[in-house]
Structure formats: C-alpha cells, structure tokens
LODOVO-436750 format. One record per residue (C-alpha): x, y, z; residue in three letters. Coordinates in pm, whole numbers, padded with zeros to 5 digits, always signed. Layout:
N
XYZAla
...
***
This chain:
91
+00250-00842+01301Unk
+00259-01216+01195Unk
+00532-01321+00947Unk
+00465-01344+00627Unk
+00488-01682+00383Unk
+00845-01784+00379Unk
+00970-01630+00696Unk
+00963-01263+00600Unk
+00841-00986+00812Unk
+00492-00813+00650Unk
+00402-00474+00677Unk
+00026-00641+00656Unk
-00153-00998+00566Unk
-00452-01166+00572Unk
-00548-01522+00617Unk
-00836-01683+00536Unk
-00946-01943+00839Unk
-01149-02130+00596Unk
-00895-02216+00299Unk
-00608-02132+00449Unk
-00531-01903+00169Unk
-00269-01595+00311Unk
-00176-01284+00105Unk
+00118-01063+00274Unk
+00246-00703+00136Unk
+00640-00705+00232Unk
+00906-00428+00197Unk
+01089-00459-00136Unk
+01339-00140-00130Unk
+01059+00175-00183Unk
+00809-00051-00319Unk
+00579-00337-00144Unk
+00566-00670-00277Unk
+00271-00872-00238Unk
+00291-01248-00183Unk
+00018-01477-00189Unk
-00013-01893-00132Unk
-00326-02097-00122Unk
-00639-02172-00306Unk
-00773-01839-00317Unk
-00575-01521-00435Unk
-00677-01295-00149Unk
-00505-00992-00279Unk
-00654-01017-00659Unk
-00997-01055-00491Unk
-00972-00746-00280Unk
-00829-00542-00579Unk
-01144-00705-00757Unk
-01400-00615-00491Unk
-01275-00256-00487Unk
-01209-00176-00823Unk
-01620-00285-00877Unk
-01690-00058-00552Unk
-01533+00205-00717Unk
-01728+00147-01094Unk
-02057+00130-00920Unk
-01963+00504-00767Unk
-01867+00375-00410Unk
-02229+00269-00292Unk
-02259+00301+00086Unk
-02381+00023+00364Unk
-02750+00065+00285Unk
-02718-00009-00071Unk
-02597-00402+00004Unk
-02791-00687+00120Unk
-02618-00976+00407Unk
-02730-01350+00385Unk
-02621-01618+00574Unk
-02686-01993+00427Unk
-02808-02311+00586Unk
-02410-02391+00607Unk
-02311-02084+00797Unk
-02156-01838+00478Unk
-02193-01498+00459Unk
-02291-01344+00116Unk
-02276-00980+00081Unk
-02459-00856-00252Unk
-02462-00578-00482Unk
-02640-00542-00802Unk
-02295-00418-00987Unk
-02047-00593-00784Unk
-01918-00956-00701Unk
-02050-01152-00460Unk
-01833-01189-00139Unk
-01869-01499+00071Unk
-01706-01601+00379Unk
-01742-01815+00652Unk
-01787-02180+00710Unk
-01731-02377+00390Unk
-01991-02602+00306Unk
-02043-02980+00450Unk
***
C-alpha cells in the first residue's frame, strides 16, 4: 500500500495522475481519518458521485452513456447524476 500524504501508512488512497490530487483513509484509534491534498477533493467527489447513485435508485451500467473528447477525457453521464471526467486534461 503506498504511504499516505505526510508519511503515514493508509489503509487505502487514490491519486489522480492528471492533477495530482491524492485522498488517503488512515487509522485514527477505531475510526479512519481521511486526508486529502491537491486541487481536487477526491474523497468529497466520490461521496458526491455515490450519494447521487444512490438518489437516482442505484441505476446499473446500461443506464449511463461514455464519451471521450477531442483531448482524450472520459465523461461518464447520467441524467440525475454528476458528470465524471477523467483522463488527459485539456491542451
């Protein structure tokens, strides 16, 4: 498992290639405690993204639609749900 911001061990993280934006849970006695650096909040967006999953009554694969841009980014789309991008950044 990769380190987490500041030298601590994480019990998970994510980094975003593109930003460099990280987000790391790490133990905190019985609890977790998230920490996040960057330009983008990766842990608010995924609580975002799933808390609008779970509003528009968990929709499945075939109820989203995939496009990729002239600059490389991924957008997956639902009617009830934010947008989420990745990929290359734009030139």
């Amino acid at each position: 498992m990769p380190p987490a911001p500041m030298g601590e061990r994480a019990a998970a993280a994510a980094r975003a290639r593109t930003t460099g934006s990280v987000a790391a849970l790490a133990p905190d006695g019985d609890r977790l405690r998230v920490r996040q650096a960057g330009p983008l909040r990766l842990w608010d967006r995924a609580e975002e993204v799933l808390d609008a999953h779970a509003v528009a009554g968990h929709p499945g694969p075939e109820a989203f639609r995939l496009t990729v841009d002239a600059a490389g980014q991924h957008h997956l789309r639902h009617p009830e749900m934010p947008v989420v991008t990745w990929g290359a950044r734009p030139c």
